[in-house]
C-alpha positions in Angstrom: -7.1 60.9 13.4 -5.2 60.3 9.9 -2.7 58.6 11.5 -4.3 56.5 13.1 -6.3 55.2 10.2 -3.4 55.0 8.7 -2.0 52.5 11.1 -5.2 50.9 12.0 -6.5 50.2 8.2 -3.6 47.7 6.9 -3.7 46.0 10.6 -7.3 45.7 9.9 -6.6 44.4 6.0 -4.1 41.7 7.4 -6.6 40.7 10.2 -8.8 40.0 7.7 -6.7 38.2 5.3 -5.3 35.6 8.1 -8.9 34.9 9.0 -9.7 34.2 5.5 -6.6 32.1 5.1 -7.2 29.8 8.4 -10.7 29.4 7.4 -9.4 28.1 4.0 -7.1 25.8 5.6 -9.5 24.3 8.3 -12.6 23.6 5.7 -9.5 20.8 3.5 -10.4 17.9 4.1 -7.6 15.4 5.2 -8.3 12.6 2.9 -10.7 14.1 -0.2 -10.6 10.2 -1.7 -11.8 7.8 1.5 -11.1 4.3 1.0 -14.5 2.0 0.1 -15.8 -0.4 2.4 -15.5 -4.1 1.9 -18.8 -4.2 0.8 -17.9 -2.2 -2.2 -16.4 -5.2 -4.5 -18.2 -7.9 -5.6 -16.0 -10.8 -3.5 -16.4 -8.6 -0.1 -12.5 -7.3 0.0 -11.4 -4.1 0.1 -10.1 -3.1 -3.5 -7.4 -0.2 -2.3 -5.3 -2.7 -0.5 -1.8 -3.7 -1.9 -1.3 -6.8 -2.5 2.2 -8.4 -2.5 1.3 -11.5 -4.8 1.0 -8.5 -7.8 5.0 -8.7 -8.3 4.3 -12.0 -9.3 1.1 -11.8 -11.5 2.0 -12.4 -15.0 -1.2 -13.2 -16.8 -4.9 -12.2 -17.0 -6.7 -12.4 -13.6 -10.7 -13.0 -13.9 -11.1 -11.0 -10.8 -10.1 -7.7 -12.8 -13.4 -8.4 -15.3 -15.4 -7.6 -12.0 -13.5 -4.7 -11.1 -11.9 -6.5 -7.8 -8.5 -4.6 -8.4 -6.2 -2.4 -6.6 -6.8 0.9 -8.1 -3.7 3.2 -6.5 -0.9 0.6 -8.5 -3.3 -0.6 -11.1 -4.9 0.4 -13.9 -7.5 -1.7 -16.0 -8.6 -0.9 -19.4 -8.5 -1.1 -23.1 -5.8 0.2 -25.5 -6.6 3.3 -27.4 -3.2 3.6 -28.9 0.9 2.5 -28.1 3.6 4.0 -28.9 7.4 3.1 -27.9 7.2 4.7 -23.9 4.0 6.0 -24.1 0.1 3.4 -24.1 -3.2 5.2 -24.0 -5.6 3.6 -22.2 -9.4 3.8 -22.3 -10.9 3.1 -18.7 -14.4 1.5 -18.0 -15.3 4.8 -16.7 -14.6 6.5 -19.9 -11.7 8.5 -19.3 -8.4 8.3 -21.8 -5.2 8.2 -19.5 -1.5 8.5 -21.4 0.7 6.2 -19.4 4.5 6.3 -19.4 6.8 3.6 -20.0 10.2 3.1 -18.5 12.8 1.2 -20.0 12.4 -2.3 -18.1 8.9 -1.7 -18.2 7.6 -5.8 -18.8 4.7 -6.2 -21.3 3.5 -9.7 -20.5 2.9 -12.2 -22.3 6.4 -12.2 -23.4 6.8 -11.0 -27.2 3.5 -9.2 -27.8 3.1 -5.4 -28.4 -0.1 -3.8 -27.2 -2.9 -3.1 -30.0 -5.8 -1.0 -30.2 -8.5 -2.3 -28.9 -7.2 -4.8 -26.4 -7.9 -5.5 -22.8 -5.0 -4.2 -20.6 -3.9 -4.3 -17.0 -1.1 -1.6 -16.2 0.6 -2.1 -13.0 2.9 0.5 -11.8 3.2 4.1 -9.5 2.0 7.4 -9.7 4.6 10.0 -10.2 3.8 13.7 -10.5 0.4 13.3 -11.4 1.6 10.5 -14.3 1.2 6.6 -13.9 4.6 5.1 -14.8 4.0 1.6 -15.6 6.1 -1.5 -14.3 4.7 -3.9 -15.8 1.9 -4.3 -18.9 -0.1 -7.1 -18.8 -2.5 -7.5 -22.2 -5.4 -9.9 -22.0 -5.3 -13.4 -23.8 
């Protein structure tokens, strides 16, 4: 009868475990973060779509002042601090991000260094859990 517990009891144990892990696993969701409606923003578009005319956006749009943005390669807020390669940004939410710069990162317009305090629109990638900025864009 020993041995048979003693075969029976670890089986049992790794039963158990494999359960518990495939009931983990099936209650993930597959996409944590869904994507707003269009009735979300104030114009009626969808704010998580990509749009192509950013690699040319240079300047302050008015559209960002109502939050109409694309929030996976943008980010929108106010400098709490720059340093050479690294801005701290304060969002509208209230959160303090640190954002890396890259050399060829753009800060537009042309000749200005961010400043505490300023309105600032970030465009860039998330890398590793960091938002590496392409270009900087500071508010006029």
């Amino acid at each position: 009868m020993s041995k048979i517990l003693d075969i029976v009891r670890p089986l049992a144990v790794g039963i158990g475990i494999f359960g518990a892990a495939g009931a983990i696993g099936s209650a993930q969701m597959t996409n944590p973060c869904p994507a707003p409606d269009a009735a979300s923003t104030a114009d009626g578009t969808a704010y998580t779509n990509f749009d192509t005319a950013y690699n040319s956006i240079n300047s302050w749009q008015s559209a960002w002042d109502n939050g109409n943005y694309d929030r996976n390669h943008i980010v929108i807020g106010t400098v709490g601090s720059f340093a050479p390669y690294r801005l701290s940004v304060l969002t509208a939410q209230g959160d303090s991000m640190t954002i890396d710069l890259k050399n060829g990162t753009i800060i537009r317009p042309d000749g200005t260094t961010p400043a505490s305090g300023q309105h600032v629109a970030v465009f860039g990638y998330w890398s590793n859990g960091t938002f590496i900025a392409n270009r900087v864009i500071l508010r006029g």
